[in-house]
N, C-alpha and C positions, 0 to 999 in steps of 0.2 A: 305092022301098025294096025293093021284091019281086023289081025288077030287080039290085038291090046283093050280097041274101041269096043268088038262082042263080048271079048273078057268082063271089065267095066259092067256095061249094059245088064249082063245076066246078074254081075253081082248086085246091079243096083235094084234089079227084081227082086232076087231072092231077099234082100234084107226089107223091103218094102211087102213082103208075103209074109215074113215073119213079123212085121210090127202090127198086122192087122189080127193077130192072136188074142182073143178075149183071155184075160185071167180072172177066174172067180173067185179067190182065195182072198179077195178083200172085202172086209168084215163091214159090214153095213153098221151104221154112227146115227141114231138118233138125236137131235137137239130138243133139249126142253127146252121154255120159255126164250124161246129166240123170234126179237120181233125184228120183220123185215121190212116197213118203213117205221120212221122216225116217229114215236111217240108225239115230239112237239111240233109237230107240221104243221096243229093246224095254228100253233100260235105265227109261225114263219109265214102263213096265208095272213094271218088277220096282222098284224103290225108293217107288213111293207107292202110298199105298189110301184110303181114302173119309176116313179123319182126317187126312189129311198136312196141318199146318199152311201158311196161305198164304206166310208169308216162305219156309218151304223149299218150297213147292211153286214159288214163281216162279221161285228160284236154281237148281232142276232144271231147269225148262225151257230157262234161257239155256243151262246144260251140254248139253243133246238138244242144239240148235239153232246153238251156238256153229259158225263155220266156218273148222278150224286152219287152212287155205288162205292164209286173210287175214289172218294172223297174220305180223307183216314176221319172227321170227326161229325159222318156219317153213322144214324143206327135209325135202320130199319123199321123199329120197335117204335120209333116215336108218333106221339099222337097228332102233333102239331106239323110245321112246317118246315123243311131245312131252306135256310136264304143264303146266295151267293152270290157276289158282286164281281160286276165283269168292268175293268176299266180300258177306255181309250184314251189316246192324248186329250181329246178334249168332249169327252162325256163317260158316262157310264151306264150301266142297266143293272139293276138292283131283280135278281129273279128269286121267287120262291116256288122251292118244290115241293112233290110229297112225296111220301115214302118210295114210290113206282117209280119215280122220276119223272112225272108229270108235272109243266108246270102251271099252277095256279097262280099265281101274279106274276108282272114282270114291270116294275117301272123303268122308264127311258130317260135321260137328260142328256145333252149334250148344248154345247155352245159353239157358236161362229161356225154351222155345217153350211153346206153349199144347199141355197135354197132351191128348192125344184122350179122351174120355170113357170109352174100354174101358181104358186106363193110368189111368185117376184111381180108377176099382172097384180095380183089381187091388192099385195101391196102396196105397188107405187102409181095404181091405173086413178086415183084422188088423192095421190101425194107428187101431182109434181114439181118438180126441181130441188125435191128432197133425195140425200144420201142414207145408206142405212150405214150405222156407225156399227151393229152388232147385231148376232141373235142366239134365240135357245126354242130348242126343238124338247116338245114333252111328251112323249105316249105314256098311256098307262093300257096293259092288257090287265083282265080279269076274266078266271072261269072261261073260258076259247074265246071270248068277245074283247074285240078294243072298244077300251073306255072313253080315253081321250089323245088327241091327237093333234098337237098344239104348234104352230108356229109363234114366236113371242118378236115381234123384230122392232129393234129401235129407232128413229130416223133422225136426223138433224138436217137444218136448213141455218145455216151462220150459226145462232147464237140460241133458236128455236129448239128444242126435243119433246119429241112424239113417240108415243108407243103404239104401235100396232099390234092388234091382236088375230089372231087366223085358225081358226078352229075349222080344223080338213074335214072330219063329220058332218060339215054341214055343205060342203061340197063334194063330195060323193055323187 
């Protein structure tokens, strides 16, 4: 047995002395144009912040990430813009590209998202004993800048409707 266990031991040296063996025989791989972060970061910085609901936070992401390259009615060559619409169940984002894959616009809609907690004060903190029957959430990104950034929420009290309006810009 004692013989078995130094048997083992040395063999498990020797294979561990041979896997520390440098091989130089592999051929060194340059990458062109390989970018290693995400082109559209910085729109994923300017359009979300700590409340951005999950449905729209994932459908931004596919926008960062999207790659028009692989898009078959993609061409390079163009002078203008490629646009490409991302849906959710219940919004969508309307993005344009350019040629790089950068994108210069992106607009946002969506309806009935879960309001962030600093939009539900704002709204009901001089509406009370109103209910909100609905809403719609609007960004609009331009050039790495958000443009607008919009809660739309509607309220009812019995028979009463009220719009409220919430423009997050101006709470920053």
């Amino acid at each position: 047995m004692k013989k078995l266990v130094v048997g083992i031991t040395v063999l498990g040296l020797c294979n561990l002395g041979f896997s520390q063996k440098t091989i130089e025989a592999i051929p060194r791989v340059e990458l062109n144009n390989v970018t290693v972060s995400p082109s559209n970061l910085q729109y994923l910085h300017s359009v979300r912040d700590k409340n951005t609901s999950s449905v729209v936070r994932d459908l931004q992401e596919k926008v960062a990430v999207y790659d028009v390259a692989k898009n078959a009615k993609f061409d390079n060559k163009m002078k203008q813009y490629f646009e490409v619409v991302f849906k959710a169940t219940n919004g969508s984002i309307k993005a344009q590209y350019n040629r790089d894959g950068k994108i210069i616009s992106a607009r946002e809609n969506f309806k009935n998202v879960v309001l962030p907690l600093e939009v539900r004060k704002l709204a009901f903190e001089s509406n009370d004993g109103w209910k909100m029957s609905g809403n719609k959430y609007v960004s609009f990104y331009l050039n790495d800048d958000l443009a607008t950034k919009v809660y739309k929420i509607k309220l009812t009290n019995q028979n009463l409707r009220k719009n409220v309006v919430i423009d997050m810009l101006n709470y920053d």
